[in-house]
N, C-alpha and C positions, 0 to 999 in steps of 0.2 A: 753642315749643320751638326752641332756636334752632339745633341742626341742619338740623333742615327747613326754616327759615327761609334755611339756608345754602344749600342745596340747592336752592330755588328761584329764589336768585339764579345758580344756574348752569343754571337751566331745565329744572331734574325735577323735579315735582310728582307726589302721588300719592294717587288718592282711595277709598276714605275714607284718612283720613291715617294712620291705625292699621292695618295689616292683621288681618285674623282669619282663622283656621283656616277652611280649606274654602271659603271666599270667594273672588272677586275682585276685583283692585285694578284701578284703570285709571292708567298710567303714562304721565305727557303728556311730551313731551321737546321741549324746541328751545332746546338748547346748542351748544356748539364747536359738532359736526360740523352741526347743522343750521347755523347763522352760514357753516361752512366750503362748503356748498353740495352737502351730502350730498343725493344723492335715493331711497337703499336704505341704509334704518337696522335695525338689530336691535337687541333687548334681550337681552343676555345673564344669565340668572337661575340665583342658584345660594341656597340654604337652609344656615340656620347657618351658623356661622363658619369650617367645611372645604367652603362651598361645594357641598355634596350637593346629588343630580339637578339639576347643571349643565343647561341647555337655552337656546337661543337660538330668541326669539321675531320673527318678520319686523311691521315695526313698519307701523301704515299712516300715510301721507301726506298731510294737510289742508294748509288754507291757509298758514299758518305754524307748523306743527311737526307731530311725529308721536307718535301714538299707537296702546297697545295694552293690551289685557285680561287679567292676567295671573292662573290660580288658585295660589291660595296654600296651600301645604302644611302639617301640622303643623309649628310649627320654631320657634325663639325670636329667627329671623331670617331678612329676606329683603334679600338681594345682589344688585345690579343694577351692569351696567357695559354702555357703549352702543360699537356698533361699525358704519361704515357698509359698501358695498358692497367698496370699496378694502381692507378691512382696517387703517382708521383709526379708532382705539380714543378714550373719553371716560371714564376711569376712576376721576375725581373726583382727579388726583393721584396717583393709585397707592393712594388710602383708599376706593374704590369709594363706592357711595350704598348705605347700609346702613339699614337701617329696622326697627321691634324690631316683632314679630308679638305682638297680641292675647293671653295662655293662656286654655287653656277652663276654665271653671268648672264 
């Protein structure tokens, strides 16, 4: 998929690579702001494409990048934009990291 493909050369990766309903994802990150020497990263998640239940996740801190566990709502989308301590934002360009959720069967 070459989004995702895109998206890992900017150092967001996301496992499993599909999200599904009710599940979580684990969101590894170490882009801009980790390269910029952020050391309080958040993920900012918002569902579908208005963004619904916005919520900011405090990311945790490994050797070289950060990660966190994110549950994933019903939605035909999940929104992520990364933001560190300072309020210096990674938002893919202003096209956020957008990743199309699982439907249930």
């Amino acid at each position: 998929m070459t989004q995702r493909n895109s998206y890992e050369k900017n150092g967001v990766v996301i496992t499993p690579a599909i999200p599904h309903p009710n599940k979580c994802i684990t969101v590894t990150y170490n882009g801009l702001l980790t390269e910029s020497g952020a050391t309080d990263l958040y993920a900012h998640v918002g569902f579908d494409r208005e963004w619904r239940r916005e919520h900011d996740y405090k990311m945790a801190q490994l050797s070289n990048c950060f990660q966190v566990d994110i549950p994933i709502q019903y939605a035909d989308t999940v929104n992520i934009a990364f933001k560190d301590g300072a309020n210096n934002w990674d938002n893919n360009s202003g096209h956020n990291y957008t990743f199309g959720v699982a439907t249930l069967r």
